[in-house]
C-alpha positions as CSV (number, residue, x, y, z in Angstrom):
1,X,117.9,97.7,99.1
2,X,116.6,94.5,98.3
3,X,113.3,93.6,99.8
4,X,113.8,89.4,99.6
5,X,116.8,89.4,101.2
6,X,116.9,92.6,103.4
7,X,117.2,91.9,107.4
8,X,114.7,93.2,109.9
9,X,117.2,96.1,110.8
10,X,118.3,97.2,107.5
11,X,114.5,97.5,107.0
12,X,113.8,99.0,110.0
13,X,116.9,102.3,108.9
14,X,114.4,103.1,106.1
15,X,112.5,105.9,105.9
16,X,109.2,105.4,107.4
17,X,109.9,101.8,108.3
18,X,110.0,100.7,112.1
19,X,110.3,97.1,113.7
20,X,107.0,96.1,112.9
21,X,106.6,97.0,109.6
22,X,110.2,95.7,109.2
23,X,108.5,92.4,110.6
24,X,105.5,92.8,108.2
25,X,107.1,92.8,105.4
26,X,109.5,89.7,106.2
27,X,106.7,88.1,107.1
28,X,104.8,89.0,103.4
29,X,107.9,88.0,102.0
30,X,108.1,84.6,103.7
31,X,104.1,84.0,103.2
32,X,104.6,84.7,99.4
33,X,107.4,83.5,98.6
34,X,109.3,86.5,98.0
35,X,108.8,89.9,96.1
36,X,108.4,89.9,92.2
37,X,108.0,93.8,92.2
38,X,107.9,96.6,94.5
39,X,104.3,97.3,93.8
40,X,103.4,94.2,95.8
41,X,104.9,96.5,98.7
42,X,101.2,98.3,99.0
43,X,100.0,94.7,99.5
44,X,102.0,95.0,103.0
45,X,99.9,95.2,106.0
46,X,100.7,99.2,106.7
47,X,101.8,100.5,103.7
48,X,99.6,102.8,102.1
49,X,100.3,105.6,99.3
50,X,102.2,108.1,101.5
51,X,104.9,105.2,102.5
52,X,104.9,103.4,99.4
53,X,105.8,106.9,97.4
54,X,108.2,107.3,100.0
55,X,110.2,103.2,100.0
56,X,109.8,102.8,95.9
57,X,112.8,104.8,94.7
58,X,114.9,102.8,97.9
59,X,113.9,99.3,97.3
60,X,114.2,96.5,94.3
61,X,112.8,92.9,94.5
C-alpha cells in the first residue's frame, strides 16, 4: 500500500493501524510533503519499533 496516496480507511485495515494513527500519518504526509521512504514511518507520532517492524513489509512510499 502506498503511504502518499493511501486513504484514512485503507490505513486504518492495517495491521496495528487505527483512525488516529491513520490520521497521523496523513497528517505527516501532508506536513512533509509526502513520504520518500518508509523509514520516515518511525518519524510518525505513534509508531515505534514494534509497529514499524510490523507496517514495513505492507507499505511503499
Amino acid at each position: 500500500m502506498s503511504l502518499n496516496s493511501a486513504t484514512v480507511e485503507q490505513l486504518d485495515a492495517l495491521p496495528g493501524v487505527g483512525p488516529v494513527l491513520a490520521r497521523h500519518i496523513i497528517e505527516y504526509r501532508t506536513a512533509h510533503g509526502g513520504f520518500t521512504s518508509v523509514e520516515q514511518l518511525r518519524d510518525v507520532n505513534g509508531i515505534g519499533d514494534r509497529r514499524f517492524a510490523d507496517l514495513r513489509p505492507l507499505v511503499q512510499p
